[in-house]
C-alpha positions as CSV (number, residue, x, y, z in Angstrom):
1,X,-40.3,-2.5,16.4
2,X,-39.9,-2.7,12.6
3,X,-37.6,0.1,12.6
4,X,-36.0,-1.0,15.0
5,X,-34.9,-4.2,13.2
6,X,-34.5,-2.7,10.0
7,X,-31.6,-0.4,11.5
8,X,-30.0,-3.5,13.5
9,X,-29.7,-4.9,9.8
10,X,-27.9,-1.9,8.5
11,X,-26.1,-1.3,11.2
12,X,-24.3,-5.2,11.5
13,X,-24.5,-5.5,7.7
14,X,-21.8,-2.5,7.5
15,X,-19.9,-3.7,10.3
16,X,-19.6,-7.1,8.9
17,X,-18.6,-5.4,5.8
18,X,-16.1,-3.5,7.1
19,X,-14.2,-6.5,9.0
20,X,-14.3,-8.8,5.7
21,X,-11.8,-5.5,4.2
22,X,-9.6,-5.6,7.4
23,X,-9.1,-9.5,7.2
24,X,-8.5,-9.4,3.5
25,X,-4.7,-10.4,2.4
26,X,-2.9,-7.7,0.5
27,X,-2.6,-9.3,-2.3
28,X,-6.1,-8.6,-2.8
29,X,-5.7,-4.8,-2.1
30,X,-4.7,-2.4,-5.1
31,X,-1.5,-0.7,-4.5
32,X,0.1,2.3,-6.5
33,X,4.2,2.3,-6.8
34,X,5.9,5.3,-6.3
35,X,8.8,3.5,-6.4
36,X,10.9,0.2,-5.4
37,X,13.7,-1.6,-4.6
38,X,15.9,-3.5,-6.9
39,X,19.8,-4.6,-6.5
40,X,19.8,-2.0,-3.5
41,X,18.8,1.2,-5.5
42,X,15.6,2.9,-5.4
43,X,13.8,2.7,-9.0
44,X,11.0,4.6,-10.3
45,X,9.1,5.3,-13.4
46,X,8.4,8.5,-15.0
47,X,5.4,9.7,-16.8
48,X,6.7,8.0,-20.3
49,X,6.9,4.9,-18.9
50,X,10.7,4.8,-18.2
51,X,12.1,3.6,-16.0
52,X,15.6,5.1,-13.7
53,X,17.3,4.8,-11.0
54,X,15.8,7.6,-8.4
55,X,18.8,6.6,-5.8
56,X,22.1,4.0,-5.8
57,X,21.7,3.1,-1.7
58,X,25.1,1.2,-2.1
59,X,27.0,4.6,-3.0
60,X,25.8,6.2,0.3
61,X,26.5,3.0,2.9
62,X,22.9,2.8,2.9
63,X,20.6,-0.2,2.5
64,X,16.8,0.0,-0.1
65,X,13.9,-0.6,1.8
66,X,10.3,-0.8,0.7
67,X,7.3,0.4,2.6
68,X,3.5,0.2,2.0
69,X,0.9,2.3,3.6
70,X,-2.9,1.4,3.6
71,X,-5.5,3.7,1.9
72,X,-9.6,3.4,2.1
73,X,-9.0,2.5,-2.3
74,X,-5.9,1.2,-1.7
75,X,-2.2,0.8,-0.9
76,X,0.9,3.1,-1.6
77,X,4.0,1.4,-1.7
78,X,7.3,3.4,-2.3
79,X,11.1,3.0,-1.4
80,X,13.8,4.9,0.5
81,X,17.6,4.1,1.6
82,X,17.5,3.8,5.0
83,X,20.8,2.8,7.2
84,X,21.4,-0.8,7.9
């Protein structure tokens, strides 16, 4: 019976863990950037620190958006032109 208990503890402390991370706000989520949007062109940095223009979206018609996929350490947000 003791064992019994003891693994219902470990077994709902983990899954109470694990929804406290799903409900958290992004905000409170590390996030890496590739790259991002500013004045409709896609900007990077590059291992100096510098930052350039990686893409003009205007020049191609296009419009700069920014996407952010979810890690198990983090998020990775990075930017592409994608047609309006």
């Amino acid at each position: 019976m003791k064992t019994v208990v003891m693994m219902l503890v470990f077994v709902s402390g983990s899954a109470a863990m694990a929804w406290d991370y799903i409900e958290g706000t992004a905000d409170q989520v590390p996030a890496t950037y590739l790259s991002w949007c500013d004045h409709n062109s896609v900007i990077a940095q590059d291992s100096n620190g510098n930052l350039f223009v990686r893409a003009n979206c205007s020049e191609s018609g296009l419009q700069c958006k920014t996407s952010q996929i979810y890690r198990a350490q983090g998020s990775v947000v990075s930017a592409s032109c994608v047609r309006k």
